[in-house]
MARROBA-85835 format. One record per atom (N, C-alpha, C): residue in one letter; x negated, y negated, z; residue number from 1; atom name. Coordinates in nm, 3 decimals. Last residue first. Layout:
   residuo         u         v         w   num   atomo
         A         X         Y         Z   NUM      CA
...
This chain:
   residuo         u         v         w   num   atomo
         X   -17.205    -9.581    14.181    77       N
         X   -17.176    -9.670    14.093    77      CA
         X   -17.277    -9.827    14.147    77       C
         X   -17.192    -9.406    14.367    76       N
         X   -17.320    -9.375    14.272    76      CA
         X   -17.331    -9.448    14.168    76       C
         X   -16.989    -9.450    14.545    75       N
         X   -17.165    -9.461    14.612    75      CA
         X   -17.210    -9.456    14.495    75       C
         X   -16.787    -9.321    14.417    74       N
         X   -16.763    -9.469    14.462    74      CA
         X   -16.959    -9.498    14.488    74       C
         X   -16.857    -9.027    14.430    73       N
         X   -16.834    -9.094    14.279    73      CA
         X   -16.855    -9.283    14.343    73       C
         X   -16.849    -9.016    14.686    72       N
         X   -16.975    -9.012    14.627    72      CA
         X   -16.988    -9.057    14.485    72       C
         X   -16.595    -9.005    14.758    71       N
         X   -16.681    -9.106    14.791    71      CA
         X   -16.813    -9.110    14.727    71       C
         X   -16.494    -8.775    14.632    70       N
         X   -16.447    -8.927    14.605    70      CA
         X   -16.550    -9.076    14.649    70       C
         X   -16.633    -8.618    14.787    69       N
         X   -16.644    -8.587    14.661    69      CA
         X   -16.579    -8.733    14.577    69       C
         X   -16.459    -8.621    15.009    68       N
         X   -16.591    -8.678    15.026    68      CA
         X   -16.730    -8.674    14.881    68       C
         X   -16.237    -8.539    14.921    67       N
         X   -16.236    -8.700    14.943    67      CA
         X   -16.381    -8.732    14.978    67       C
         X   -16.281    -8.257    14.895    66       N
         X   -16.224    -8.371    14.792    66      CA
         X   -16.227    -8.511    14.766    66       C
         X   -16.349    -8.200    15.148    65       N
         X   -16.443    -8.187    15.041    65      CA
         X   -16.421    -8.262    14.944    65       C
         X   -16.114    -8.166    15.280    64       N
         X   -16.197    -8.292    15.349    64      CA
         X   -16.331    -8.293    15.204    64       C
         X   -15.931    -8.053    15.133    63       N
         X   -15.932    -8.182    15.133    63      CA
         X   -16.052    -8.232    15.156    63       C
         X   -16.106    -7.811    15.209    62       N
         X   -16.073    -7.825    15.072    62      CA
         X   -16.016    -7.999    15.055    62       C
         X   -16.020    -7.726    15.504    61       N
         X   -16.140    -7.809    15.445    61      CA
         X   -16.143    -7.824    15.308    61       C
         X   -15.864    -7.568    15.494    60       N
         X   -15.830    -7.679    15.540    60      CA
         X   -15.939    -7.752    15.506    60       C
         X   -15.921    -7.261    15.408    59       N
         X   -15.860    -7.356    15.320    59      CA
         X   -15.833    -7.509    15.355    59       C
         X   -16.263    -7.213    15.518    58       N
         X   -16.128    -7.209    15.541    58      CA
         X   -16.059    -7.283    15.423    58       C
         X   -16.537    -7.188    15.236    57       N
         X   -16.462    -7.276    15.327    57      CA
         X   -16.328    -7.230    15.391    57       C
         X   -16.636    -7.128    14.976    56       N
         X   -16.699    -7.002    15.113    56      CA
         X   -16.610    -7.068    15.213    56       C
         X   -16.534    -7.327    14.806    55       N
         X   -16.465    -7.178    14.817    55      CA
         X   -16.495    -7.048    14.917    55       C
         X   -16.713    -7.491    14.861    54       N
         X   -16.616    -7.520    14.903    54      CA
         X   -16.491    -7.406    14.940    54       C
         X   -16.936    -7.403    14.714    53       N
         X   -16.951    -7.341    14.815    53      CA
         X   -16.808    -7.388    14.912    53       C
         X   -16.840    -7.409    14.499    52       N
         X   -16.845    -7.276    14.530    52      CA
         X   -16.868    -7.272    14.673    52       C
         X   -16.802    -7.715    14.438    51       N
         X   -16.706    -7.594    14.440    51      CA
         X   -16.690    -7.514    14.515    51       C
         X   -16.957    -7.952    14.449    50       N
         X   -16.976    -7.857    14.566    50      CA
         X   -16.853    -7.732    14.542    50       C
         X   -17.167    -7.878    14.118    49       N
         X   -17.090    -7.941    14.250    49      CA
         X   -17.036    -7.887    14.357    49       C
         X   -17.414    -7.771    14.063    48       N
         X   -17.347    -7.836    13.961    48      CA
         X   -17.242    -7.982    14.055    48       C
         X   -17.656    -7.617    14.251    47       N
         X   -17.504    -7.648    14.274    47      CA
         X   -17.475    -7.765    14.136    47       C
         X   -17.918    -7.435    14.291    46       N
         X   -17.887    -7.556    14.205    46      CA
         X   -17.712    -7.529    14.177    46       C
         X   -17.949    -7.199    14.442    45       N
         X   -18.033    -7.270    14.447    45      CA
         X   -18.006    -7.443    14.404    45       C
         X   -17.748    -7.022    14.428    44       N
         X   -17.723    -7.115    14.507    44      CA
         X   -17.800    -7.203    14.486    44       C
         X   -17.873    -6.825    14.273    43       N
         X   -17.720    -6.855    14.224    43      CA
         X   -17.692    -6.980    14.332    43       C
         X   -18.146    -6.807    14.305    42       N
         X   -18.141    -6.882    14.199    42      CA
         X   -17.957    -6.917    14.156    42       C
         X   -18.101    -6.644    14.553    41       N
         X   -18.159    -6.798    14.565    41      CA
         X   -18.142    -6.865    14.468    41       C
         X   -17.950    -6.417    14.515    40       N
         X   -17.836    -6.529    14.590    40      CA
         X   -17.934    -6.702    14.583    40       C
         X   -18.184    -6.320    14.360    39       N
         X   -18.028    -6.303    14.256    39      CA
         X   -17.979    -6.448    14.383    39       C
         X   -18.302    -6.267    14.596    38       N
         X   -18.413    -6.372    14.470    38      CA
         X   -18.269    -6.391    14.384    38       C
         X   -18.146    -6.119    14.741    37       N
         X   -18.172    -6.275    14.762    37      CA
         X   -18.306    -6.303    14.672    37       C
         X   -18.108    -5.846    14.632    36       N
         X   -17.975    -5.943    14.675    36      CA
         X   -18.030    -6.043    14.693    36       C
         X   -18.307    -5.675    14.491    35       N
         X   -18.209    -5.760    14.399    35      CA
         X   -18.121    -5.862    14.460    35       C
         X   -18.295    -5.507    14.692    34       N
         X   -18.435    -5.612    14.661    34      CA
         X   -18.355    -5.682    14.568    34       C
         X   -18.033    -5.407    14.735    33       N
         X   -18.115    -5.469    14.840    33      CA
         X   -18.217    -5.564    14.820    33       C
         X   -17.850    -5.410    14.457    32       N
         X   -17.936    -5.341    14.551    32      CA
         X   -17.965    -5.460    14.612    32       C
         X   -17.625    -5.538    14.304    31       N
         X   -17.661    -5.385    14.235    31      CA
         X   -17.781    -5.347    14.378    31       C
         X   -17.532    -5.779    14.412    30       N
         X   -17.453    -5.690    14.459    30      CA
         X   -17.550    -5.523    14.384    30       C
         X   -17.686    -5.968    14.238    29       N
         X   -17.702    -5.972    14.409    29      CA
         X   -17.643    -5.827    14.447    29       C
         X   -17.600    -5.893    13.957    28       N
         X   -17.773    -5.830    14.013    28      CA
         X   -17.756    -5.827    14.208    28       C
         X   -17.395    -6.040    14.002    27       N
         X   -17.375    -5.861    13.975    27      CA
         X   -17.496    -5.801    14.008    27       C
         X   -17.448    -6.273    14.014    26       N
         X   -17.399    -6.246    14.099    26      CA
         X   -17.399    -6.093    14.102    26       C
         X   -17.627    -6.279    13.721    25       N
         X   -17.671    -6.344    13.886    25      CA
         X   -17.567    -6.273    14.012    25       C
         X   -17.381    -6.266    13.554    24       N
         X   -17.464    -6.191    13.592    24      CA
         X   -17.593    -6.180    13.686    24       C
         X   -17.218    -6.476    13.655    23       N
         X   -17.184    -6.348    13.648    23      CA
         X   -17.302    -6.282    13.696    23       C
         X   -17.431    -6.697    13.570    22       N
         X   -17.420    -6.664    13.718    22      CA
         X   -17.298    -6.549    13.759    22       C
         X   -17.660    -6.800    13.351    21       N
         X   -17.533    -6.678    13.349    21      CA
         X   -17.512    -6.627    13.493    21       C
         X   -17.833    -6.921    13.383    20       N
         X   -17.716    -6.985    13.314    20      CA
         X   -17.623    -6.906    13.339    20       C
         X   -18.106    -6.739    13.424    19       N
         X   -18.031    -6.823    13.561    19      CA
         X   -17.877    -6.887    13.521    19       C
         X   -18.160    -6.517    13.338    18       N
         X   -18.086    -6.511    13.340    18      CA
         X   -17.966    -6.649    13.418    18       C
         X   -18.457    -6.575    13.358    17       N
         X   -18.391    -6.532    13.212    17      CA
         X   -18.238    -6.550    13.179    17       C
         X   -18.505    -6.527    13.637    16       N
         X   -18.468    -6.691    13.575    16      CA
         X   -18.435    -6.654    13.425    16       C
         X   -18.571    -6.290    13.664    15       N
         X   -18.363    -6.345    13.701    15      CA
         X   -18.385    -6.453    13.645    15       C
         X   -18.810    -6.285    13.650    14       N
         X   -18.722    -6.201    13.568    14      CA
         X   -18.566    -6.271    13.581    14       C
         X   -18.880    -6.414    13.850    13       N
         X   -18.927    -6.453    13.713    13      CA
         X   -18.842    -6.399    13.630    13       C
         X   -18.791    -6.266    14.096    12       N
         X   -18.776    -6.435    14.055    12      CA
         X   -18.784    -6.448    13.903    12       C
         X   -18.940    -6.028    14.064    11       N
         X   -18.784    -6.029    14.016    11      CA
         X   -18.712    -6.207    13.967    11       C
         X   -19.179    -6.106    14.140    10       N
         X   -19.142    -6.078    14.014    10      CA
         X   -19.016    -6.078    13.965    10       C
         X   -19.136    -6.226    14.360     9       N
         X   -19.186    -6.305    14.276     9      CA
         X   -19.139    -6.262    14.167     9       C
         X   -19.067    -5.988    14.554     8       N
         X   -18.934    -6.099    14.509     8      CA
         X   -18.997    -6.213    14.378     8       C
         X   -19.102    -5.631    14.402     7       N
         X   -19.213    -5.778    14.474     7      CA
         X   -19.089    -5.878    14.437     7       C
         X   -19.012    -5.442    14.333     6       N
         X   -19.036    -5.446    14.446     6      CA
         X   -19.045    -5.552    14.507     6       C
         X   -19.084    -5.414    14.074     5       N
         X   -18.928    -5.509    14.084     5      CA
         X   -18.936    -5.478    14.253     5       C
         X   -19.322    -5.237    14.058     4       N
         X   -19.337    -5.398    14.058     4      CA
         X   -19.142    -5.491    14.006     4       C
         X   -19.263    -5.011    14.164     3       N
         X   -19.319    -5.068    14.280     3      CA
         X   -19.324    -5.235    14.239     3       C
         X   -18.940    -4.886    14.059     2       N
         X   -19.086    -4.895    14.027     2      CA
         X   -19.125    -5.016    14.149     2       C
         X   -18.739    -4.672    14.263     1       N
         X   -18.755    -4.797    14.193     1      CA
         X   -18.906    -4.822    14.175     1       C
């Protein structure tokens, strides 16, 4: 591998091209080693909502996420 996708800055810069497209964010984490966390910082970095990471969760916690996802709609009014 060339010495400058070596560096996590550079790859940073380069993946933000890609940051909308979190397929392909996720496929860069999985293609190598220097590719797995500048690819896992910009796919986690900014959550939309708590989905994904609700989906790293046992299944019993999927309520408790739901209703605390209820409360926050109620708080922001």
């Amino acid at each position: 591998m060339h010495r400058a996708l070596e560096n996590q800055e550079n790859l940073l810069n380069i993946f933000e091209w890609e940051r909308s497209d979190t397929s392909t964010l996720a496929s860069l984490a999985r293609t190598c080693r220097a590719f797995k966390e500048p690819a896992l910082d910009l796919l986690w970095g900014e959550l939309c909502n708590l989905s994904p990471l609700a989906r790293c969760l046992p299944d019993a916690s999927h309520r408790l996420l739901s209703e605390m996802s209820q409360l926050k709609v109620l708080c922001d009014t």
